[in-house]
C-alpha positions in Angstrom: 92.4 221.1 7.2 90.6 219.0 9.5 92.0 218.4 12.6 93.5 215.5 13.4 94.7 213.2 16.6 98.3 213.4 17.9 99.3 210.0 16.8 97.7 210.7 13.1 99.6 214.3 13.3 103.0 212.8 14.7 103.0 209.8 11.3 101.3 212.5 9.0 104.5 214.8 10.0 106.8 212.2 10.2 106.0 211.1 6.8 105.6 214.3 4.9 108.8 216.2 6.1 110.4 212.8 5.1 109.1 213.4 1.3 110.0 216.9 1.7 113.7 216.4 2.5 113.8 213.1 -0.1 112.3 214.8 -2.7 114.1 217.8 -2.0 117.6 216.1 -1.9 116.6 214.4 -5.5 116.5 217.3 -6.9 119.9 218.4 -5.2 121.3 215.6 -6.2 120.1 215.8 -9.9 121.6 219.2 -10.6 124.4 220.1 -8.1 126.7 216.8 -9.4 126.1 218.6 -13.1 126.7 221.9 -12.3 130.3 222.3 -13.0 130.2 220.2 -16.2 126.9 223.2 -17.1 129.7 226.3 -16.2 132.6 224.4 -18.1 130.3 224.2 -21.4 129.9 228.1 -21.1 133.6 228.9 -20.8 133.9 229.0 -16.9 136.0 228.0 -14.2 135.9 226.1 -11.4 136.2 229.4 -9.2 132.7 230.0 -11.7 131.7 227.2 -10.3 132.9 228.0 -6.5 130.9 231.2 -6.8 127.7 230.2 -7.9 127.5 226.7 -5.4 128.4 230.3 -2.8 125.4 232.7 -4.3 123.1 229.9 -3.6 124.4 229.4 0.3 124.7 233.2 0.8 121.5 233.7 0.3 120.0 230.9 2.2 122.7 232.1 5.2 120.6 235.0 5.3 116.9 233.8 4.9 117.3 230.3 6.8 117.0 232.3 10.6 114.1 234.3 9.3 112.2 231.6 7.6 112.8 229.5 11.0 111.2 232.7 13.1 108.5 232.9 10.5 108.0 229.3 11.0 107.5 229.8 14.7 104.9 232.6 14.5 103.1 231.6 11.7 103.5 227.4 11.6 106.0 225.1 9.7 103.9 224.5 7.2 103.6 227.6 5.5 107.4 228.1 5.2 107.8 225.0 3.5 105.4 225.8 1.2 106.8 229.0 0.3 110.2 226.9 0.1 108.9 224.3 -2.3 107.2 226.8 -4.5 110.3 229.2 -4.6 112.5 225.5 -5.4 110.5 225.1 -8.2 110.7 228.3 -9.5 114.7 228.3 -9.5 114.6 225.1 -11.1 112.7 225.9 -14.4 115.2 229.0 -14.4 118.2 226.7 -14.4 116.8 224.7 -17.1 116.7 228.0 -19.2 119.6 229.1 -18.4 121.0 225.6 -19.4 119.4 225.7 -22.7 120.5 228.9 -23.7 124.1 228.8 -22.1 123.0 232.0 -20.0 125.8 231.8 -17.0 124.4 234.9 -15.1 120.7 232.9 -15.3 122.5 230.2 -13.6 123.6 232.5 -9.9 120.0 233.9 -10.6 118.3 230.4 -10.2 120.6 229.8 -7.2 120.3 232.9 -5.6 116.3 232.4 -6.2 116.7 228.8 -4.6 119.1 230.0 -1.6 116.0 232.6 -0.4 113.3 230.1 -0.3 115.9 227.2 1.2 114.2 227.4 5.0 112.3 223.9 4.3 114.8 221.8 6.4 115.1 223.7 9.4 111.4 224.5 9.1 110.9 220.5 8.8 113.3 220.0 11.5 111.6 221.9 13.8 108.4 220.2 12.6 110.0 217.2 13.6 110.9 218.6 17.3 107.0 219.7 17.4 106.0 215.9 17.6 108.1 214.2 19.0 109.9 214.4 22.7 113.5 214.0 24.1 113.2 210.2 23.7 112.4 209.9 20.5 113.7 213.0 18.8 117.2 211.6 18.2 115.3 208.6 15.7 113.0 211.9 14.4 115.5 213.5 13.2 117.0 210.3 12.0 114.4 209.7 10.0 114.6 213.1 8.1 118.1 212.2 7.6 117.3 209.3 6.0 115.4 211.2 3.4 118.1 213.4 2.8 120.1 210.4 2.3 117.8 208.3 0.3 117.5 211.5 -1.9 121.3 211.9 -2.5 121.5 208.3 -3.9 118.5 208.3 -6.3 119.3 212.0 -7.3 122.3 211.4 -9.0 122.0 208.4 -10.3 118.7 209.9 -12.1 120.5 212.8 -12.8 123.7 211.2 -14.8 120.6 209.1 -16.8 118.6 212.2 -17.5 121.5 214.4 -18.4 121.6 211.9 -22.1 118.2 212.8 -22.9 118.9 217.1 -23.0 120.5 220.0 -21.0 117.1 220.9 -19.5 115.7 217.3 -18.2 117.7 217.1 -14.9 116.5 220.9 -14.0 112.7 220.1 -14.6 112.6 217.1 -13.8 113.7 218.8 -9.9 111.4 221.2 -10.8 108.3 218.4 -10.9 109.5 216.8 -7.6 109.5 220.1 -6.2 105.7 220.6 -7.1 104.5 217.5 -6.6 105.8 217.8 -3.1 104.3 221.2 -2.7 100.7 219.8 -3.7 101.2 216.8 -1.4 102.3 219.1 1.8 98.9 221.3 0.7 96.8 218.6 0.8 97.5 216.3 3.4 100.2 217.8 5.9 98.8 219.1 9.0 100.8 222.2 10.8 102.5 221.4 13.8 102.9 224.9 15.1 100.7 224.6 18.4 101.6 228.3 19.9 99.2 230.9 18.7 101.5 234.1 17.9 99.7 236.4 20.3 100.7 233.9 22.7 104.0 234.0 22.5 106.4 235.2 25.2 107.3 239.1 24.3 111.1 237.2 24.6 110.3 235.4 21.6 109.9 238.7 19.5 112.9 240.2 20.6 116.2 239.5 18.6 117.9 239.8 22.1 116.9 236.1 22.9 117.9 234.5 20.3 122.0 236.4 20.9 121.3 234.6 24.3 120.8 231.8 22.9 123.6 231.5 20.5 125.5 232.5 23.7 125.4 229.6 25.4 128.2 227.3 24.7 126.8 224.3 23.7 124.6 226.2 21.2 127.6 227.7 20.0 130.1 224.9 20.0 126.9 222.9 17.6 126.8 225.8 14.9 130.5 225.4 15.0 130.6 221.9 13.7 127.5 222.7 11.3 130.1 225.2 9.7 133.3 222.5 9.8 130.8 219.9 8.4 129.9 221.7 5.8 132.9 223.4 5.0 134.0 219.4 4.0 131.0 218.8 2.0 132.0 222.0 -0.1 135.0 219.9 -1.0 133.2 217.3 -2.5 130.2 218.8 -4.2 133.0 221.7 -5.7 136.0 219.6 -6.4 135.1 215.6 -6.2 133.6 216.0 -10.2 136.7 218.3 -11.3 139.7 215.7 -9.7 137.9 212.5 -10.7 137.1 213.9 -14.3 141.1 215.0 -14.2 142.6 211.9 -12.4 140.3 209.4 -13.7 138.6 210.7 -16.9 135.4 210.3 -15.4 132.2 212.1 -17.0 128.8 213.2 -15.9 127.4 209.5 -15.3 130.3 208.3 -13.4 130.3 211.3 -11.2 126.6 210.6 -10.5 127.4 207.3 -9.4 130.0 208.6 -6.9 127.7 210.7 -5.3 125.2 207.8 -5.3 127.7 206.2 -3.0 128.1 209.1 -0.8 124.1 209.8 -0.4 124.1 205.5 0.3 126.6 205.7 3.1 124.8 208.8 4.8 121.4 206.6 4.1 122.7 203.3 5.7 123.4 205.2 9.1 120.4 207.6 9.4 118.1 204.8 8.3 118.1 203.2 11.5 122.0 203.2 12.7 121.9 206.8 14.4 118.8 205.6 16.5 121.0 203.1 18.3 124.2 204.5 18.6 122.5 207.6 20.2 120.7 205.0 22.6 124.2 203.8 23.3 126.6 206.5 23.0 126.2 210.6 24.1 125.9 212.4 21.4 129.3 214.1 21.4 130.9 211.1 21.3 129.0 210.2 18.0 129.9 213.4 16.7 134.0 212.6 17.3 133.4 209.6 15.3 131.6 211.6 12.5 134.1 214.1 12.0 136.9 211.1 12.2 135.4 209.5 9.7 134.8 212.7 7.3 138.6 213.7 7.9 139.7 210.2 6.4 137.8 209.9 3.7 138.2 213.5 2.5 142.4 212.4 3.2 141.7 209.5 1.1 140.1 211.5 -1.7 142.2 213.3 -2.1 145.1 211.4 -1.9 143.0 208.8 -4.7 144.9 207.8 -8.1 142.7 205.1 -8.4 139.0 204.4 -8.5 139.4 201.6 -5.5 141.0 204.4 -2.4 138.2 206.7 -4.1 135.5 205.2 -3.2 136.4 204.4 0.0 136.9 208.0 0.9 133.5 208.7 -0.7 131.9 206.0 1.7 133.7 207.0 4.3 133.0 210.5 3.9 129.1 210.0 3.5 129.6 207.6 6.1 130.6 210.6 8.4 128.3 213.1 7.7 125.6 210.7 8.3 126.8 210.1 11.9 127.0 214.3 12.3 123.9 216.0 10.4 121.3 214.1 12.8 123.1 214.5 15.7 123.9 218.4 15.5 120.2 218.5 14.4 119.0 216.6 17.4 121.2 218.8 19.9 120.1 222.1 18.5 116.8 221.1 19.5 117.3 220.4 23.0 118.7 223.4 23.5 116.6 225.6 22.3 113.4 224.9 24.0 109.6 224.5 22.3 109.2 228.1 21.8 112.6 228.9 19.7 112.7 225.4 17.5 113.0 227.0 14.3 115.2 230.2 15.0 117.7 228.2 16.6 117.6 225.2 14.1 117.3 227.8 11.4 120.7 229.4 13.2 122.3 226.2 12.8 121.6 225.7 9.4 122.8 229.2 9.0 126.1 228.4 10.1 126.3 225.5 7.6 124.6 228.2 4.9 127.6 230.1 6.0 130.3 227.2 5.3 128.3 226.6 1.9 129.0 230.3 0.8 132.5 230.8 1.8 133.5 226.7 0.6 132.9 226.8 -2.7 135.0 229.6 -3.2 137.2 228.0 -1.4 137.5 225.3 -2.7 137.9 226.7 -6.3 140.8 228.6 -5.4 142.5 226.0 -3.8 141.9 223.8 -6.9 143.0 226.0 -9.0 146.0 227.7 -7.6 147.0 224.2 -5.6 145.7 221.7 -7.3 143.3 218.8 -7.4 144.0 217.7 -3.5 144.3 220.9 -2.2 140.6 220.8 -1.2 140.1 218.4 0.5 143.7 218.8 2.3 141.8 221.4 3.0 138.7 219.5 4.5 141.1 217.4 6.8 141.9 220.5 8.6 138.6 221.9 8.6 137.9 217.9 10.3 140.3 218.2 12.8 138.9 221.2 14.4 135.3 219.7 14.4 136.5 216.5 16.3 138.3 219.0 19.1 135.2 221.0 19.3 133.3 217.8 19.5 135.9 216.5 22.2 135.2 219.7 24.1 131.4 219.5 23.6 131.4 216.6 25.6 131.7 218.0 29.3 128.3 220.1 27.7 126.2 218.8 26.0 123.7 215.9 27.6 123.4 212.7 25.9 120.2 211.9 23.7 117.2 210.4 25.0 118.1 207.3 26.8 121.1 208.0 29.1 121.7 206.3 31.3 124.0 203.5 32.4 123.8 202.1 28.8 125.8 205.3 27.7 129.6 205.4 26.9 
């Protein structure tokens, strides 16, 4: 690829790790809302359910940190090539497994898609390539707009495929996944500036990055990547089980719920996160996110009605919107140019890690509680990320901007 000048590199970047993470999330969104209603129609349970959601994060636990390091020595772009080809891959797999009503194809396809899952922290630290401390908080924004645009559209066109046959939501992801992959080929430039014979020795020992993770602040952020995620288990697990139990709700409603959420987390990292980090330190905006994903999980799960429902779900996208970009955006600062993607890929980790123990659970709790056990469940798991966050505060520095405009 030709090169390219810094401004075309920082909008070429901007844009294509923006239609990674969309198109990404669409296809997330398209399959994951289905999922249980796939494992139910070949005689499993919800802990079926719980343990496939948990193969998928497992895996991607384990290969997010090395995809990150790989993205370091060999460039961004690579990785997320090798993530969007692996994506696809998984995807055509599901649909087989769909058609045929093969359940062990199903943790196959996931465990497939949790290896090659490195794109975001790869795109994150993309993101932290181009941009600086003062504009890194609306970077990383930006990508979480994508995510949240994608969580909208996804289900939405997932509930409308899912009437046409078993296998159109999986390859229809599938073709988002490629077209993707041909787009980041073609036009993306790479972002990784260090050559990897240059890199400090430091950098190719494992000791730095248990230095890293040592510091507090570092620590106290994977934390609440863990506790975040540990909530958004709840509602991907057990938010299409209680409303299909409480409510009679079917695939197409339970799209539309998670429409709602995707929206919520849209609104705020379209443009809201920008200015509240611009006004508030980031730790405070973390306390509010976990707030809000604590009462809406409460109010889920205390729902016998669509109305208290979907205010949970709003308030609970809501949330998450306020804490994704903001954990993102500290990792980042605090892991210096030379170790973006280990230590955003470490981060992730420790969400991969929520993602793998949730689901399970989540379907234990369903099923040996009930439907609110969950997200009961979640509260707690809520309560402890807005203490951490209370105690990140005397840590962590602001986002770009502080000064006396910061609360």
């Amino acid at each position: 690829m030709a090169p390219v000048s810094p401004a075309t590199m920082r909008s070429r970047v901007l844009l294509f790790v923006f239609l990674t993470v969309f198109l990404d999330m669409i296809g997330f969104g398209i399959v994951i809302p289905l999922l249980p209603f796939y494992v139910r129609s070949m005689g499993g349970s919800a802990e079926i359910v719980g343990l496939i959601l948990a193969s998928f994060s497992l895996t991607q636990m384990t290969a997010t940190p090395i995809l990150g390091r790989l993205s370091d020595r060999y460039g961004r772009r690579r990785v997320i090539l090798v993530s969007l080809a692996g994506n696809a891959t998984s995807m055509v797999i599901f649909a087989v497994a769909a058609e045929r009503g093969l359940l062990a194809w199903l943790f196959v396809s996931r465990v497939l898609a949790g290896t090659t899952a490195g794109n975001l922290a790869a795109c994150q630290a993309a993101v932290a390539d181009v941009t600086d401390d003062a504009t890194r908080a609306a970077g990383m924004g930006r990508l979480g707009a994508g995510i949240g645009l994608g969580l909208v559209i996804g289900p939405v066109l997932g509930s409308a495929l899912s009437h046409l046959h078993s296998t159109a939501p999986p390859l229809a992801a599938a073709a988002l996944a490629l077209m993707d992959l041909v787009g980041v080929y073609l036009f993306m430039p790479e972002t990784r500036t260090v050559a990897r014979a240059e890199m400090p020795a430091a950098e190719r020992d494992l000791r730095s990055l248990a230095q890293a993770i040592a510091d507090p602040r570092i620590l106290s952020v994977m934390v609440i990547y863990f506790l975040t995620f540990l909530c958004m288990t709840s509602i991907q697990v057990a938010l299409p089980l209680l409303v299909n139990v409480r409510l009679g709700w079917g695939e197409h409603e339970v799209g539309h719920v998670f429409g709602l959420y995707g929206l919520m987390a849209l609104i705020v990292q379209g443009g809201l996160i920008g200015r509240l980090t611009r006004r508030f330190t980031a730790a405070r905006v973390l306390v509010a996110g976990a707030l809000c994903v604590g009462l809406g999980l409460a109010a889920i799960g205390d729902a016998r009605g669509p109305a208290l429902l979907l205010v949970g779900v709003a308030l609970a996208g809501f949330g998450v919107g306020l804490t994704n970009p903001t954990l993102a955006t500290l990792a980042s600062q605090h892991a210096g140019r030379e170790r973006q993607g280990v230590i955003l890929g470490v981060a992730q980790s420790a969400g991969g890690a929520a993602r793998t123990v949730g689901p399970v659970w989540s379907g234990v709790l369903y099923t040996r509680l009930g439907p609110s056990a969950p997200f009961v469940g979640g509260v707690l798991a809520a309560s402890v990320s807005v203490a951490v966050a209370l105690a990140l505060q005397g840590r962590a520095p602001a986002t770009a901007g502080e000064g006396s405009g910061h609360v």
